[in-house]
Steps between C-alpha positions, in 0.01 A plus 500: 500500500807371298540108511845372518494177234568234759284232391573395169866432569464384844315227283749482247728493771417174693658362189861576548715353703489555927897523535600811495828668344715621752411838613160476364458233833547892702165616387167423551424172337192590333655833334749251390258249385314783276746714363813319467330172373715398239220393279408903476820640561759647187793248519693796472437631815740487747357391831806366666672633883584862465822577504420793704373379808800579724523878331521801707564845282878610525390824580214654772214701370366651328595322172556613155262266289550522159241396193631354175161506277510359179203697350285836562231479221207341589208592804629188750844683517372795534297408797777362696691765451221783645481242752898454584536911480207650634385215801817301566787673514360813682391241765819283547704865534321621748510185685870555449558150328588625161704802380463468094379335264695498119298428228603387124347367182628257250188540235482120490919450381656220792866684398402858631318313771759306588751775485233710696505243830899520485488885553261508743699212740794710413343820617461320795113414524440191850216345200355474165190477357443394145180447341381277223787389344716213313477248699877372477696816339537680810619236701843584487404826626342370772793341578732781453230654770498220735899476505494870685216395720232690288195298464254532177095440548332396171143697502235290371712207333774285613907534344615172483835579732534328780605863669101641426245552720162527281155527591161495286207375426517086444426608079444186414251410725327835418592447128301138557212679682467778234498238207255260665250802549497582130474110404169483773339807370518423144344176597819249414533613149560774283851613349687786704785732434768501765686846556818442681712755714869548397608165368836416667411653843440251780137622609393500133645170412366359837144667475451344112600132665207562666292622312532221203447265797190641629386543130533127489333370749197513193554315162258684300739834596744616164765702535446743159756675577769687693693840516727673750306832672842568646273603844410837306150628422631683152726175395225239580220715331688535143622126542120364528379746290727334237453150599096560454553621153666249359331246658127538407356202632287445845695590793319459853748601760829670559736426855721799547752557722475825727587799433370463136141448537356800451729502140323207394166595632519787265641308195201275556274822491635630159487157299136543547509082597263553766565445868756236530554432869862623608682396777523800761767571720539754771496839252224733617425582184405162383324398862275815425348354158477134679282734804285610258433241279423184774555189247779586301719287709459270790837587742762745450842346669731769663865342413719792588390755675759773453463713799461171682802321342749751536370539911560151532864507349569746699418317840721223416781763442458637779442174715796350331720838565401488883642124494170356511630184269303409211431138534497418087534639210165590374222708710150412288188552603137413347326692217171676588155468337272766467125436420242745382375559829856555660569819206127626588641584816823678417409650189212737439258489186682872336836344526692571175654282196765777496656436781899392520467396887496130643317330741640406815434243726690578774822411701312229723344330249815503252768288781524813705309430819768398688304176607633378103818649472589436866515137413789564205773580747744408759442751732166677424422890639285742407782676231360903606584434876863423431792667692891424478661342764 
């Protein structure tokens, strides 16, 4: 069904160089080869020896976990947070692992965030998890964390302290992929409009590497633009919707980052420009007017699947709680591509526009299976069969 993007980079990848950083010689080579290549890798990311490989948590389940988000207003956050409340959490208490879980929101301002991860290590939390943010202003937090054995996960996108675990998608391999699509279906030329996340954040900046790159790979492709979509349907809709009036002339293709799509799809809609391919990500929504209209686009790449994303942050947490030992720094694992065919047979023909939901891909094909994730630690186990010594 879904098709994990192996072999472009593995191609890309034979490239780069054999020797291998230390702690990236603990994994399997050809995971290493693909997505920590430094040819398609952010130079930003950190990728070095964890520094929490020898951890065990101070104190015995179950664990107070607390979540330092730095923004509630857009579908993808909304998703992992039905998924953290209503699937996760109810399971890991009654497996008796975890007691609470705190939860706080900084609207998108790194000082209330910052001041946010303080209270909850002070309140005594064993971890944090923060999502989508800065990637250097919250270092120092992170540190503050570390310093009273309190370790912080990054959800989908890396911090650039040494003292963070992160784990996502490799976005600018995915970024590359997503670009490179666009560029082949408008035959190697045309002039596109790029609509980037939250410029600043880590898997925005990293994703729109990628993207330019893939973009590239044809000469007769023009950039005619860009604008930020700030990963919100509402933002990215009255951005492009603005962009497209004041720029009259021919435009053949936007690249969007997810969760905006749909926004754009509809901004497209109401210029009355005709049907300008978009980029589609994993919103329902815009997968349902891909399913029933076959050629609009080619491939729809699933970057960040939130229900899968914040399942596979949590595993590490928990793995790295249990003393488990993260082996580096960054946990990334491959984007997936989903063809026509593949959304025929998850998606039915009455599905709805309407719809605020996202597509998941599930926990084994997003680094959960624990023939991946296995592979990033010291001491591997399966995380749900833990019990103190």
């Amino acid at each position: 069904m879904f098709r994990t993007l192996a072999l472009t980079t593995t191609l890309l990848a034979l490239t780069a160089s054999t020797t291998l950083a230390e702690g990236l010689d603990e994994i399997n080579p050809e995971v290493a080869k693909r997505l920590y290549n430094a040819e398609m890798l952010d130079p930003g990311q950190p990728i070095k020896p964890s520094k929490w490989r020898d951890f065990v948590a101070k104190n015995p389940p179950p664990w107070k976990i607390g979540y330092a988000s730095s923004y509630a207003g857009n579908t993808w956050r909304a998703a992992v947070m039905d998924e953290l409340q209503n699937k996760i959490v109810p399971e890991w208490k009654a497996l008796g692992l975890v007691s609470e879980v705190v939860i706080t929101q900084s609207n998108l301002n790194d000082s209330t965030q910052i001041q946010q991860m303080r209270q909850l290590v002070d309140q005594k939390v064993d971890a944090v998890i923060v999502c989508c943010s800065n990637p250097t202003a919250l270092n120092a937090s992170v540190k503050y964390a570390a310093d009273k054995g309190v370790p912080v996960f990054s959800l989908t996108g890396y911090l650039t302290s040494e003292y963070s675990v992160n784990s996502s998608v490799n976005y600018q391999v995915a970024g590359y992929e997503i670009g490179k699509d666009m560029a082949d279906q408008l035959g190697g030329k045309g002039k596109v409009l790029v609509v980037e996340g939250i410029p600043g954040t880590s898997g925005s900046d990293s994703q729109n590497r990628g993207v330019l790159a893939g973009l590239a790979t044809a000469p007769g492709i023009e950039i005619a633009g860009s604008v930020a979509g700030m990963w919100t349907d509402q933002v990215a809709q009255g951005e492009v919707q603005k962009w497209l009036a004041t720029n009259p002339g021919k435009l053949d293709g936007i690249v969007v980052q997810s969760a905006a799509e749909m926004g754009v799809l509809r901004a497209v809609q109401q210029s009355g420009r005709g049907d300008i391919p978009v980029a589609i990500g994993g919103e329902l929504g815009a997968l349902c007017y891909w399913r029933n209209n076959p050629d609009y686009i080619r491939n729809s790449y699933q970057v960040w699947p939130p229900a899968d994303e914040i399942g596979l942050t949590w595993n590490i947490m928990m793995r790295t709680l249990q003393g488990q030992g993260p082996k580096i720094q960054s946990i990334l694992v491959d984007p997936v591509k989903l063809t026509h065919d593949d959304l025929k047979a998850v998606m039915k023909e009455d599905c709805s526009v309407d719809t605020a939901e996202w597509l998941k891909v599930g926990a084994d094909r997003w680094g959960g299976a624990s023939s991946y994730l296995d592979d990033f630690f010291l001491r591997p186990a399966d995380p749900k069969a833990f019990k103190p010594k």
